[in-house]
N, C-alpha and C positions, 0 to 999 in steps of 0.2 A: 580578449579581456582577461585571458589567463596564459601563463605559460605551463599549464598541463599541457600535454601533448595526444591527448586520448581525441578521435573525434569524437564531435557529440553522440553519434549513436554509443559509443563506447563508455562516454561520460554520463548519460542520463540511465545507461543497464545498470552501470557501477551503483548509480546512485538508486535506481530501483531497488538494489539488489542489498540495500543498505540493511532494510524492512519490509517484514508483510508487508504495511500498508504504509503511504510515504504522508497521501492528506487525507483529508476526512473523509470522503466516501459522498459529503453532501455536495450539490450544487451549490456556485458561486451566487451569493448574495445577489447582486448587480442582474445575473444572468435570469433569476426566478420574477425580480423586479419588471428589467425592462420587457422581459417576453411573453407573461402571465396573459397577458391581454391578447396576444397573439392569433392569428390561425392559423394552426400546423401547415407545415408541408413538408419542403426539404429543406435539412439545415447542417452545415457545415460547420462540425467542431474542429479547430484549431489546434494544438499542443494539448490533445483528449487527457491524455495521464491517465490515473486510475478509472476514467469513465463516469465519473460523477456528475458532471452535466450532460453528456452524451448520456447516459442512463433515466435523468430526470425526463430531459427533451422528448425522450422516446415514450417515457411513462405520459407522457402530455399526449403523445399521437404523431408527434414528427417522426421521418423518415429521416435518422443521422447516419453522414459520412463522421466519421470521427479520425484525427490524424493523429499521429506521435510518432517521433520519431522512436523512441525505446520500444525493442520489439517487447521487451520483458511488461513493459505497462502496458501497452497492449494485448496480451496472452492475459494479464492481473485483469485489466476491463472487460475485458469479454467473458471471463470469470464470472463476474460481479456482473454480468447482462443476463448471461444463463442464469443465475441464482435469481435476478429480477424479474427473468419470465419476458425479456425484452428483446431476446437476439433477435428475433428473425426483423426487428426495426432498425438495425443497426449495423454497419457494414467499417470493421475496422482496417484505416491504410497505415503502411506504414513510410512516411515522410521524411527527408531533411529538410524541412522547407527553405527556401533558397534557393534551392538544387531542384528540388522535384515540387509539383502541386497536383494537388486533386485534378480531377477533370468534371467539366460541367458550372452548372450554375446552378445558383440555391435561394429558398425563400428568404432566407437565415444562415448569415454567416459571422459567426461571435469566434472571438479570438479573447481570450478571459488572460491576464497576465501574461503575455508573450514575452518573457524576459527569459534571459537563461548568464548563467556567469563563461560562456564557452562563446565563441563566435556565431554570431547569429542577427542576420541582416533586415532586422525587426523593421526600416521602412520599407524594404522592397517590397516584405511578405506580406505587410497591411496593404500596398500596392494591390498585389496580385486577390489580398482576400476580395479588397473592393470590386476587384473586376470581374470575380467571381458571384456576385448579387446580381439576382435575377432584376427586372424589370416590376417595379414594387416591391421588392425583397427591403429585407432590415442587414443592416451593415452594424454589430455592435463590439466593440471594442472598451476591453477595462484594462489601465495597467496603474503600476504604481507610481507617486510622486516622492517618495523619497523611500528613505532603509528603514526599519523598522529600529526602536531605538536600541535596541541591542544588535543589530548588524554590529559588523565591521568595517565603517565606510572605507577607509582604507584599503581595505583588501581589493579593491574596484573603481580607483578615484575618477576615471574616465567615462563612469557609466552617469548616461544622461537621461532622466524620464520626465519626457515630453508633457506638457503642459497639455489640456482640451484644446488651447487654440492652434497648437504645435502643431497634431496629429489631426484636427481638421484643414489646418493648411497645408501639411507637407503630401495630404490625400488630394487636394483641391476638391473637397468637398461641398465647396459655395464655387463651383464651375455652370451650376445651371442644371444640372444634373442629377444633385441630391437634395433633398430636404434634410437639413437639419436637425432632428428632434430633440437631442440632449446632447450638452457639452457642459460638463460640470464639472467640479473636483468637491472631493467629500472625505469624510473623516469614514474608517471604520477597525475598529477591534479586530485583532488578533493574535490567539494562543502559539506563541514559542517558547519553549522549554518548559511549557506549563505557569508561564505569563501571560495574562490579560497585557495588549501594546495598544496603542495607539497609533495608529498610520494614516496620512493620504492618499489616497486612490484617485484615478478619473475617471470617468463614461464620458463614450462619447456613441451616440445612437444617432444612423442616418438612416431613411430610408431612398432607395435609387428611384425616382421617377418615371414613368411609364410614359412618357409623348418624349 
């Protein structure tokens, strides 16, 4: 989706390396929503970044694998765990997903905006997270449905964000297998450049069946 030439790990240090801190430091909305109800166990973060939900989850009492490919956000997250008083709940990999995945399976595996402007093979890797839920485990996934209005859509004309029915079908998630709990698209706020925006988002929450 771009003709840099940097891989990604090269491209998200860069971008690490822009600023102390790249997001807020909080848990994803979506993420505090659909899991609050939850009972801990093990849970699989995704594209962890600064540790912000990996940090939350563990404050809740889950045991997180947390991934990223940038070794630099993950030295920053782990940072931000020690300072939490949460390391020893928290075990950081460092992934290209695509390439490499976790090992094991998990109560909880949320994948919170997997998008990246660098090559990144965002069905396989929802593939693999699914197959990574344990039996009864939650499968949650948020990404976005369009640019925010100040993007530059232009700069990425090819990039495509899959609709709730998109990303429940191209999982085969009505195979018999999973329960469905949330497939929605929803409006929610957020600050760029010190702009309130308006964006659509989606959730899509399955939990994998146990028989």
């Amino acid at each position: 989706m771009t003709a840099d030439d940097r891989s990604a790990e090269e491209y998200w240090n860069d971008r690490y390396r822009e600023n102390s801190r790249i997001w807020s430091g909080e848990p994803n909305v979506a993420l505090v929503a659909e899991v609050s109800g939850l009972e801990p166990g093990t849970a699989l973060d995704l594209g962890s970044g600064e540790g912000g939900d990996a940090i939350w989850l563990a404050k809740q009492g889950w045991r997180v694998t947390a991934v990223d490919v940038s070794q630099v956000a993950l030295s920053r997250a782990a940072a931000h765990a020690e300072e939490a008083g949460v390391t020893d709940r928290i075990e950081w990999q460092q992934h290209e997903l695509g390439k490499t995945f976790p090992d094991g399976t998990f109560d909880l595996v949320s994948a919170q905006f997997l998008h990246s402007t660098v090559d990144l093979p965002r069905e396989a890797i929802l593939r693999s997270a699914a197959e990574a839920v344990a039996p009864g485990g939650v499968l949650l996934i948020e990404g976005h449905l369009d640019w925010p209005d100040a993007a530059k859509h232009g700069d990425h004309p090819d990039v495509h964000f899959p609709t709730p029915d998109e990303v429940i079908s191209d999982l085969d998630l009505n195979d018999g297998r999973w329960e469905v709990l949330v497939g929605r698209a929803h409006e929610r706020e957020q600050v760029i450049d010190g702009k309130v925006l308006t964006r659509r988002d989606c959730t899509v929450k399955a939990r994998r069946k146990t028989g």
